[in-house]
Every structure is written in structure tokens, then in C-alpha cells.
N, C-alpha and C positions, 0 to 999 in steps of 0.2 A: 876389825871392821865387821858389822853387820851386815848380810845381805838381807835381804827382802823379798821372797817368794814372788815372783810377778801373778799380775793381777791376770786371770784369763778372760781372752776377749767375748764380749756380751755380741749374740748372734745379733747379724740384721735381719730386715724383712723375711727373707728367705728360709734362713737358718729358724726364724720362728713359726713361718708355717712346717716346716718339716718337720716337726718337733711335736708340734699342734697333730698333726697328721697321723706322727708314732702312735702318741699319746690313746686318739680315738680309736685306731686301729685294733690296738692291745685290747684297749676296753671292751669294743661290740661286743654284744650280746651276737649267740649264735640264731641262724634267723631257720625257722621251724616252720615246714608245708605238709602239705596232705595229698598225699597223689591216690587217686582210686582208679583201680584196675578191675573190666570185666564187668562193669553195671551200664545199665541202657541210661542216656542221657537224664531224663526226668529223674530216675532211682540215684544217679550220682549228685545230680543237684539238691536231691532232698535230704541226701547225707551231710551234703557239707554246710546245710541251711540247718540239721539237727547237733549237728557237730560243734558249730560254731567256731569262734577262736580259738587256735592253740596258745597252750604258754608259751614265751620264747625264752626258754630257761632251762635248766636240768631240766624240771621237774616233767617236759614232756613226753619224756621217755621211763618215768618209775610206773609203777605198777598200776596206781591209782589211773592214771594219767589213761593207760593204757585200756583199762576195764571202761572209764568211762566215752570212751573214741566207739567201743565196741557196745555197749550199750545203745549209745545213741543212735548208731550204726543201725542197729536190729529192729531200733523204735523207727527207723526212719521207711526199712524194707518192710515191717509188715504193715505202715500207714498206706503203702502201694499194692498190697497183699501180697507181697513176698513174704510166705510167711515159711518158706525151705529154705530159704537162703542161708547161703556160707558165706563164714566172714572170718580172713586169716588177719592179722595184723603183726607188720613189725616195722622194723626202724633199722637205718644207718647213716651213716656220716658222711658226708662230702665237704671233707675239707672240715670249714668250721661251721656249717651247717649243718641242720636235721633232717631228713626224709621220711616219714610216717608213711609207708607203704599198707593199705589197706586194700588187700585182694577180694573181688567179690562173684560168687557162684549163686547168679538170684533165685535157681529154680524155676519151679511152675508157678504162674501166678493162681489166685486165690477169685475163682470168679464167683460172681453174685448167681444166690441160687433163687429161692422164692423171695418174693419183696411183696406185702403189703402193707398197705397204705389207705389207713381210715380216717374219713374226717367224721365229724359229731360236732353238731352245736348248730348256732344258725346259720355257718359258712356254706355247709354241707348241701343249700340252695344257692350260691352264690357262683353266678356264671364264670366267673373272674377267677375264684380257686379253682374251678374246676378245670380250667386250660390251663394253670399252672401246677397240676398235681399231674398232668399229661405231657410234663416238659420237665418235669424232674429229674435229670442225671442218673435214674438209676432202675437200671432195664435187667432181666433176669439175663445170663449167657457174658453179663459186660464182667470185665475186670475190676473189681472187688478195689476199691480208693477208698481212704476214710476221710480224704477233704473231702469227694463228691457226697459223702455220708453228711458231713457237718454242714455245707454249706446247702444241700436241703432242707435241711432244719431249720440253719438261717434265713433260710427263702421261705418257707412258710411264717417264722415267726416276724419275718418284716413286713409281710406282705398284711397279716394278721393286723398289725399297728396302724399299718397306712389306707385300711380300710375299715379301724373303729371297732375290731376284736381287740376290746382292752384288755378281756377275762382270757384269751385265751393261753395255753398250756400245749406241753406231751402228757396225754395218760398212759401214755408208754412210748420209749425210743431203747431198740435195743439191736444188735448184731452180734448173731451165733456165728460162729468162724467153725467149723469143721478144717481143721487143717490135713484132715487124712483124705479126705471128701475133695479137698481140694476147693471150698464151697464157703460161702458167707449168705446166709439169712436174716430180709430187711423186715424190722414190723417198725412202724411209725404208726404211731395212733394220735390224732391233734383234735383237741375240743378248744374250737373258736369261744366255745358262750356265744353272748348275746352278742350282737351289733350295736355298738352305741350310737347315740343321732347327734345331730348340731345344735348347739342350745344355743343363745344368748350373744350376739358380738357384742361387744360394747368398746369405743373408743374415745380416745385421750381427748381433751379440751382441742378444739381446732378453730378457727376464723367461721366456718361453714355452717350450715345449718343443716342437722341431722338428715335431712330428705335425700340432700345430696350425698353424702357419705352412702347411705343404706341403698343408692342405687348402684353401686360398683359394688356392692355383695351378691356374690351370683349364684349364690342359693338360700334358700328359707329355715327357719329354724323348724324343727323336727326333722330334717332329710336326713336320709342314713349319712355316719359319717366317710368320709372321702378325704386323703391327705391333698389329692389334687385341688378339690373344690377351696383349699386351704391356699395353696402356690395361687389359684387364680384372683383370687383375691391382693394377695399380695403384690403380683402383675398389674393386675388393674388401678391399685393406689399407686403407684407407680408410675404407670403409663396415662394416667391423670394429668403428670406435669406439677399438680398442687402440694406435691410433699417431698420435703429432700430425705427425709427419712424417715420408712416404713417397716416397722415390725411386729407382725402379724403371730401370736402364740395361740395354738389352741392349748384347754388346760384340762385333761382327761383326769387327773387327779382329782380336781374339785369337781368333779361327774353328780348330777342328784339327776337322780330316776333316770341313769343311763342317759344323758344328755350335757355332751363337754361345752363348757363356757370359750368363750374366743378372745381373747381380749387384744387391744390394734393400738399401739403407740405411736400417733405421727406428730411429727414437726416439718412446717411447710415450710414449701419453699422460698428461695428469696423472689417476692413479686414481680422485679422486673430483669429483665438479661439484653447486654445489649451485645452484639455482636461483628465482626469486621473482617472480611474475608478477601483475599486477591486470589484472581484465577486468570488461567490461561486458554485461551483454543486457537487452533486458526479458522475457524468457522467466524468468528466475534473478535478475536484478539486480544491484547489484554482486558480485564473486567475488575471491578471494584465490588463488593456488595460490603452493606451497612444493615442492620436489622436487628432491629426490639420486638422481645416479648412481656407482655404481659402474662403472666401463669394466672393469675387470678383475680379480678375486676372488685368483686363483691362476693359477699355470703353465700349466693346462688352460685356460685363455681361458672361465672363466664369468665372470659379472655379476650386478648386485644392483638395484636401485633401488624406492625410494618415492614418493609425490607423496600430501600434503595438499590438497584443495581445499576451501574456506568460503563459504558464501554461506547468506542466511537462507532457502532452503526446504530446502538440500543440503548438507550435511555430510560426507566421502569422505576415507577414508586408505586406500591400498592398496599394496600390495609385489610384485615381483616378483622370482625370480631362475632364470637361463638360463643354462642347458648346452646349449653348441654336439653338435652328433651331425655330420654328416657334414660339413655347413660351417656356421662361425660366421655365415655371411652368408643362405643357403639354406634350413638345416635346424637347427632349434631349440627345444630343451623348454624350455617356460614355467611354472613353479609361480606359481602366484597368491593374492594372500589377501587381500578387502577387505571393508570395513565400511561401511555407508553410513546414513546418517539422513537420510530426504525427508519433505518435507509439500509438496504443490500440490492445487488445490481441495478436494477433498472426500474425501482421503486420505491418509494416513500411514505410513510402513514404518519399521522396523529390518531392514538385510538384512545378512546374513555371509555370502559366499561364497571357496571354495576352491575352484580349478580345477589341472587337469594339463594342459596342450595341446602339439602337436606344429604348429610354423609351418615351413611348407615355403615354398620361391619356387621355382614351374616353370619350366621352358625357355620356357614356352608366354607366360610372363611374369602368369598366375595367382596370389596367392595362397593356398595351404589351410590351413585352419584345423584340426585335430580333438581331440576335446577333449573330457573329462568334468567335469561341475560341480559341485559340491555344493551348495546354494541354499536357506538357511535364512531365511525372513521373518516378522516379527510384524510384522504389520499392521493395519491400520484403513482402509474403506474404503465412505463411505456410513452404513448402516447395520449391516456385515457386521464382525464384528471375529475375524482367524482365526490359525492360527499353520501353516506350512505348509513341510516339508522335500521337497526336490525331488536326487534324482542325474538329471542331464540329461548326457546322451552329447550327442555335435556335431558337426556339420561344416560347414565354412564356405568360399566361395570368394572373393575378391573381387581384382578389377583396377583400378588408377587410371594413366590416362596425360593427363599435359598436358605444354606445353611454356608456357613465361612465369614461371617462377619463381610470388613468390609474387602475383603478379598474372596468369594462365596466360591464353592469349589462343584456345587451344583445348584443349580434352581431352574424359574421359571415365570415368564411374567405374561399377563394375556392385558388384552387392551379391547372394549369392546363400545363404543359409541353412537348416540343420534342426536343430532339437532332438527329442528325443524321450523318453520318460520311462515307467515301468510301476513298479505295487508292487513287482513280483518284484526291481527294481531298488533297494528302497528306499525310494522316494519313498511318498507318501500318497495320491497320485492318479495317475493315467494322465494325460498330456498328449501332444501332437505340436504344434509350432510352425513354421511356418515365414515363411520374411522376405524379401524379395526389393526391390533399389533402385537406382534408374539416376538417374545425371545425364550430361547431353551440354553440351557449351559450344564453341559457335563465333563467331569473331570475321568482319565482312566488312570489306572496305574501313579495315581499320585502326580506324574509330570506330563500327562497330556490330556490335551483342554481345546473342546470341540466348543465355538459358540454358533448359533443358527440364530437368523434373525429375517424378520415379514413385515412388510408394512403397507396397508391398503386402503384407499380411499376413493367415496364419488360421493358427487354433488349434482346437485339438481334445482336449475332455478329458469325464471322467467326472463332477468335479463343478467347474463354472466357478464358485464362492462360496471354492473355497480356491484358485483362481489369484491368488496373491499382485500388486501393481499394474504388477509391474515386467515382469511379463509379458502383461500386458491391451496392449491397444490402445485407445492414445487421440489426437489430432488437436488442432490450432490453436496456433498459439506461428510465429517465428523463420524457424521450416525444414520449415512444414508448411502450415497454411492460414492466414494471415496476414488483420487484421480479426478476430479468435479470439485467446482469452489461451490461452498455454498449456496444453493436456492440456485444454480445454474442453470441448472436441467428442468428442462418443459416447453412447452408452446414457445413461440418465437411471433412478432410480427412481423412487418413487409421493413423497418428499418433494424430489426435481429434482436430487441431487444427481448426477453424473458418475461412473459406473459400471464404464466401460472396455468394449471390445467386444469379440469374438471374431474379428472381419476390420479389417482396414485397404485403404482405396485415396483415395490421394490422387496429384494431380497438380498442377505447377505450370510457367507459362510466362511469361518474362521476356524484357522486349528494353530496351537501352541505349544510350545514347549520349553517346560521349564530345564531350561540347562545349567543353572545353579540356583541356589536358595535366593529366592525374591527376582528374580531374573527368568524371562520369556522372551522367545524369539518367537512368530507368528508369521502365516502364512498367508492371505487373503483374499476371496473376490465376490467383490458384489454388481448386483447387477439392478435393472428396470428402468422407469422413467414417470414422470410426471404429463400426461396428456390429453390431448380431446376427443380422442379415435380409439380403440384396442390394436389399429393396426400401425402405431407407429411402433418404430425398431427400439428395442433396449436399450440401454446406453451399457456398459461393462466395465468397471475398473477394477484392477486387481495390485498387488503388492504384497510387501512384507513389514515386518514391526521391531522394533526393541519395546517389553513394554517391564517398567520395573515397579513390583510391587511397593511401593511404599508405605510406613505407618497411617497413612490417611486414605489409602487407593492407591488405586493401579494408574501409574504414568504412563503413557502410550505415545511414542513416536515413529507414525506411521508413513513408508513412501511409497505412493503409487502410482499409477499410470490410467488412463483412461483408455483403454486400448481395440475401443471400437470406435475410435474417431481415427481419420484419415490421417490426421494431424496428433500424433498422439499425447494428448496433455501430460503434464506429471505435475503432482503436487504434494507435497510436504504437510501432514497431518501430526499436530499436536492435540489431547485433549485429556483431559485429569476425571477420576469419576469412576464409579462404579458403571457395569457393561448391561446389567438387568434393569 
């Protein structure tokens, strides 16, 4: 009889990760680090930045291995001007790992002794190097660094480029190191050469007609070159609206008689956009908007656009369109023509208005408004029911700067206006209006966020019963005194209804805090009123917020109180939107 050797059982699941497991185990590689001992935080970081990776092998323990830890080591100390430092190095095992122990004794650092610094050529007048050769890193008594060496260099020779020192060079860059001295000696010598100027723009085939284009270049050929004068340009095609894509080269290489060529590749953009937006408040409630643009009509660089808005108190369609005057970006007439149907509390309008206005952007970074109106209303208000045509002349100032996109972490916006109005003009009554509004926003400490806010108005007329609503002053909603519905607050008649007032002052102040990323909780209270007296009483609503940063803006859902009514209201604030 033959027997037959049994077959041995084939592991399951388990038996073949444990196996799997041996297997890798046996294999690893030993794992290799570098511990340094005895160096001030910067001097150890720039060791293990010269150092770099170890092997994880034998080999990072043979000799080679070794010399080279300790080289780098010593490039690394006297780039900080440790230029006495000691450096031990050795190695042991733990376990089946390596430890590169690198002991280090820095010494005296290596301070900067004499430093000068010559400029030559035509920089050597140039206001702009000369604050920049006075902000240079590198002071006699400092601590001896050769990045703060190099990156002076660098800082001259960029600044050289972006201001049209094409020629420029070092006629000398050099650093004596006394290491017994204990001392390092700077000489930088830099010859700008000349200043080159701006020659020639010249740009790609476009729809337009050269006039327009050459008015969005905001400087002249021969003016000294400037890399800025370069970006504004490219801003301005831009902020045009007329081109989806703008690439603006200057070309210092093809330079004759010191004069760089510019050359501007655009492709415009697509002519029309149409747009569709839903939004939320509880000032209005749900809302709809619709709106087309036109970016560019004709050759001449004007435009067109519309926008529908719906919501059940407000009803709005209106049109615009704009001819550029001296620049499409700066300077621009606006014809305008809108129609609006409102109801909120105890009031109602039909208004048609046509305006002319002139929008300027100043140097000063201002903008001016001026402007004639025409302002036709059938209205309803209270008990008053009138019909009232207005020519209203204008002038308008206003400025917005923040920095944070559409979450802006400081800014500041000023609002400064007049109307004015006489029969002799047209209109039906004499009126004067004016309007005045600040918001300030500062951020501290990254998660606290103070907003201030002002808003001021008076009016002046012959008969306030045919000032249409839209020109009244009224108070509470959103963005005014919150704890108050909308347009609440103001004069009252003899049956309580909300009248509108001849003044407005309201003020508002808010603090927040970001308690996780994208997330604010907020603090609030605002105050004033809408009136015909200076001596009626305040009104004051106060609360608190969730407000969550979103990709689009800041959501905001606000609960407050009205808590200078006897009766004290509360009301529930939503609204979507940047705060400036």
C-alpha cells in the first residue's frame, strides 16, 4: 500500500494577512532622523533645510554620509554667521532605527561691521531707490545673515526692472568676514545706467476703434518706464468690461534709443450676459432679479443693460446705457430710465424716473456723481393721496475701500449728497435734500470684527404733503434700526399711520466673533429715528446674530428687540450681502 503525504492546509483570510504582515515586517527599511541638539531655533531650521534628506539605508551612517551632514551643517551656521561653531556628530540605533545625533556649540555670532552702499547711474536721483537703500536689512552692530545679504541684492536688482533700469548691474558686491573680529564688511556698489521710457503700445485687431483703446492707457509714450504704469493698464482693459482676455507685455529687449515697445493682445468679450438671481430679506422677502448686459453696443465702446427685480412690496425694471467721455473706465454718461411699483406700511407709489448723469473716478479715488432727474410719482401715503413731478439736479460723492474680497476684513465707505429742485425748474414744489453715510469695519486679532455705522438726512421744501415717499425719510428694517419692520419708524398721523420725516440720524454698532472658520456670532445695537423735530426721542433696538460666511457673502440672521418701546417689539432679521 501506498500512502500519500497529506496535502497541508492553504491559510484563510487571516492566516494570509499574518503572513503578509511577517513578510513586510522582515523587509522595512530602517527609518533614519536627525535630532540637533543646542542650536537656537532659526540656526536648527537652516540646518535641516541644508541638510536635507537622509538616506534610509546603510549608507547613512558610513563615512561619506557622515562628512556630508557635517559640511552642510557648517554651510548652514556660518550663512547665520556662526562662523565658531562646533559641530559633533554621531549615530545609534534604536531598535531598527537610526538616530543622527548632531550636537551643536554656535558660538559668537558674526556682526556686521562697516556696510557701504553706492548707487551710480541715473537711479542715484531717483526718489524711490533712495527710501529703498534706507530700508535695506543691513545696519552696522546687526547680526551678520547672508540671506539678509542676498536678498538685498535682490531687492535692488528687482526694483531696478520695475522701474526701467534695464542696464543695470553690481560693480561690486562683496563680504569680508573677519572671523577673529568677529565682524563682516558690506560694500554693494549698483550702476542703474540709464532709465528706459515707454515707447509704442500697440494692440491686437479688436471690434473698436483705436481712440477708444488709447484712452485706457494712462500714460504717454516717452514717460519714464514704471512696471506699475504697466498693471494699470492691464486693470483698466479689464475693468472695461470689453475683453475676456487681456495680455499686456512690455518688450525691453526690442528697446531702440532706450524706449521699450508694449504690445496688448485682447480678445473681447462675449457682447451680451444674461443674468438670474434669487434673494432673501425680511425688510422685502423673497425677491427675484433678471438682468442683461450688454459690454459693447458699437465700435465707440458704449453699453446697454437692464435688470428686472420682483418681490411682493417692489416691483423695478430699469435700463441703462453709457457713453464713455474721456475714459470708458473714469468718465461716463449714464442715461437712465426706470419704473418702480412699492407698497410698505402705510404707503404706495407708481414712480417713473429718467435721469442724465456724468460718473467720474478721481485721482483722489472719489466717486462723483452729477446728474439731472426727472421724477414722476403717484402716490399714496397715509391719508395724503398726490401726484408730484420733480427736475432734481445732483451731486454725489462717494468712496468704498476694503480689502477681503467678498468677506472684507477692513474697509470703509463715506456717502456724501444734494438734490435740489425749484418751480422755475419744473418741478411743482421747491425741495433741497441732502444725505450723508459712513460705514467703518475693522477686523482685530483675525476673529474680532467691530462694524460702525451713520446715516443722516434733511429736507427742505415749500409743501412736505406732495414730497412723494421716496424721498421722505423713514427708519427700521435690515440696515437701519433693527427690532423695527421696515420704513416703521418716523412721524405718525392723527389715525398712526407712518408719515416719513423731514430728518433722518441713525446710528449703528456691531461687534463679532468668529468662533470657527466661516462662522460669527455678533453682538448689536442701533439706534435714532426718522423725524420733523431734533427733539423727538430715539428709537433703540439691540440683539444678537449667527452670521455664516458663505462662498458668495455673509449670511446674517439677526434677533432683536426694540427696547425703547414700552411694548417691546422683536423681530427676526434675515439678509444676504456684503456690510460696506
Amino acid at each position: 500500500m501506498i500512502t500519500m503525504p497529506a496535502r497541508a492546509a492553504r491559510p484563510g483570510w487571516p492566516g494570509w494577512l499574518l503572513l503578509l504582515a511577517s513578510l513586510l515586517a522582515g523587509t522595512a527599511a530602517a527609518a533614519v532622523r536627525l535630532d540637533i541638539e543646542g542650536a537656537p531655533a532659526a540656526l536648527r531650521d537652516n540646518i535641516r533645510a541644508h541638510v536635507g534628506e537622509l538616506p534610509q539605508d546603510d549608507s547613512a551612517t558610513g563615512r561619506r554620509e557622515q562628512r556630508r551632514i557635517l559640511a552642510a551643517a557648517r554651510q548652514a551656521a556660518e550663512a547665520l554667521g556662526y562662523y565658531h561653531s562646533s559641530l559633533q556628530l554621531e549615530h545609534e540605533r534604536r531598535g531598527e532605527d537610526v538616530v543622527q545625533r548632531l550636537r551643536v556649540t554656535p558660538g559668537e555670532q558674526v556682526r556686521i561691521g562697516s556696510v557701504e552702499l553706492r548707487l551710480t547711474g541715473a537711479a542715484e536721483h531717483d526718489p524711490v531707490f533712495a527710501t529703498v537703500l534706507q530700508e535695506l536689512p543691513l545696519r552696522s552692530g546687526q547680526p551678520f545673515n547672508h540671506g539678509d545679504y542676498e536678498a538685498a541684492k535682490q531687492t535692488l536688482q528687482n526694483l531696478a526692472l520695475r522701474r526701467g533700469y534695464f542696464d543695470a548691474r553690481f560693480s561690486r558686491h562683496e563680504v569680508v568676514v573677519d572671523a577673529a573680529a568677529n565682524s563682516a564688511d558690506i560694500t554693494l556698489e549698483f550702476d542703474s545706467g540709464a532709465r528706459y521710457q515707454i515707447g509704442e503700445v500697440s494692440f491686437s485687431a479688436t471690434p473698436f476703434e483705436p481712440a477708444l483703446l488709447e484712452k485706457m492707457v494712462p500714460f504717454a509714450r516717452g514717460d519714464a518706464y514704471d512696471a506699475e504704469a504697466i498693471v494699470s493698464l492691464n486693470r483698466n482693459l479689464l475693468e472695461s468690461q470689453y475683453f475676456r482676455v487681456v495680455r499686456v507685455r512690455p518688450l525691453p529687449d526690442r528697446a531702440e534709443r532706450q524706449e521699450v515697445p508694449v504690445d496688448v493682445v485682447l480678445e473681447p468679450a462675449i457682447p451680451n450676459r444674461v443674468g438670474v438671481g434669487l434673494g432673501y430679506s425680511t425688510d422685502i422677502g423673497p425677491r427675484t432679479q433678471l438682468n442683461w448686459q450688454r459690454h459693447w453696443v458699437n465700435r465707440h465702446g458704449h453699453s446697454a443693460g437692464a435688470q428686472l427685480e420682483l418681490s411682493e412690496p417692489r416691483q423695478t425694471v430699469e435700463s441703462q446705457y453709457r457713453i464713455p467721455l474721456a475714459s470708458p473706465i473714469d468718465d461716463v454718461l449714464e442715461f437712465q430710465f426706470g419704473v418702480q411699483d412699492e407698497a410698505f406700511q402705510d404707503a404706495d407709489s407708481q414712480r417713473y424716473t429718467f435721469s442724465i448723469q456724468r460718473l467720474q473716478r478721481l485721482p483722489s479715488g472719489w466717486r462723483r456723481t452729477i446728474s439731472v432727474r426727472w421724477d414722476y410719482s403717484d402716490f399714496r401715503i397715509g391719508d395724503v393721496r398726490d401726484k408730484t413731478l420733480l427736475v432734481l439736479p445732483g451731486l454725489s460723492f462717494t468712496r468704498t475701500s476694503s480689502s477681503g474680497g467678498v468677506d472684507p476684513r477692513k474697509g470703509d465707505r463715506l456717502l456724501f449728497g444734494i438734490e435740489a429742485t425749484d418751480p422755475l425748474l419744473g418741478s411743482d414744489i421747491e425741495l433741497q435734500r441732502l444725505r450723508a453715510g459712513a460705514r467703518w469695519l475693522y477686523t482685530v486679532a483675525e476673529r474680532h470684527r467691530l462694524l460702525l455705522r451713520l446715516d443722516a438726512g434733511a429736507l427742505a421744501t415749500t409743501d412736505f404733503d406732495q414730497v412723494p415717499p421716496g424721498l421722505r425719510f423713514f427708519a427700521g428694517g435690515d440696515q437701519s434700526i433693527r427690532g423695527f419692520a421696515y420704513n416703521s419708524v418716523g412721524p405718525r398721523n392723527a389715525d398712526g399711520d407712518v408719515m416719513g420725516g423731514r430728518y433722518l440720524f441713525t446710528a449703528s454698532a456691531e461687534y463679532a466673533w468668529e468662533f470657527r472658520p466661516r462662522w460669527r456670532l455678533a453682538l448689536f445695537v442701533d439706534g435714532g429715528n426718522a423725524m420733523n423735530s431734533f427733539g423727538d426721542a430715539p428709537k433703540v433696538g439691540t440683539g444678537f446674530g449667527l452670521h455664516w460666511i458663505s462662498p458668495v457673502g455673509p449670511i446674517r440672521l439677526d434677533l432683536a428687540w426694540g427696547v425703547s418701546e414700552d411694548d417691546v417689539p422683536f423681530r427676526l432679521h434675515f439678509s444676504m450681502g456684503p456690510q460696506l
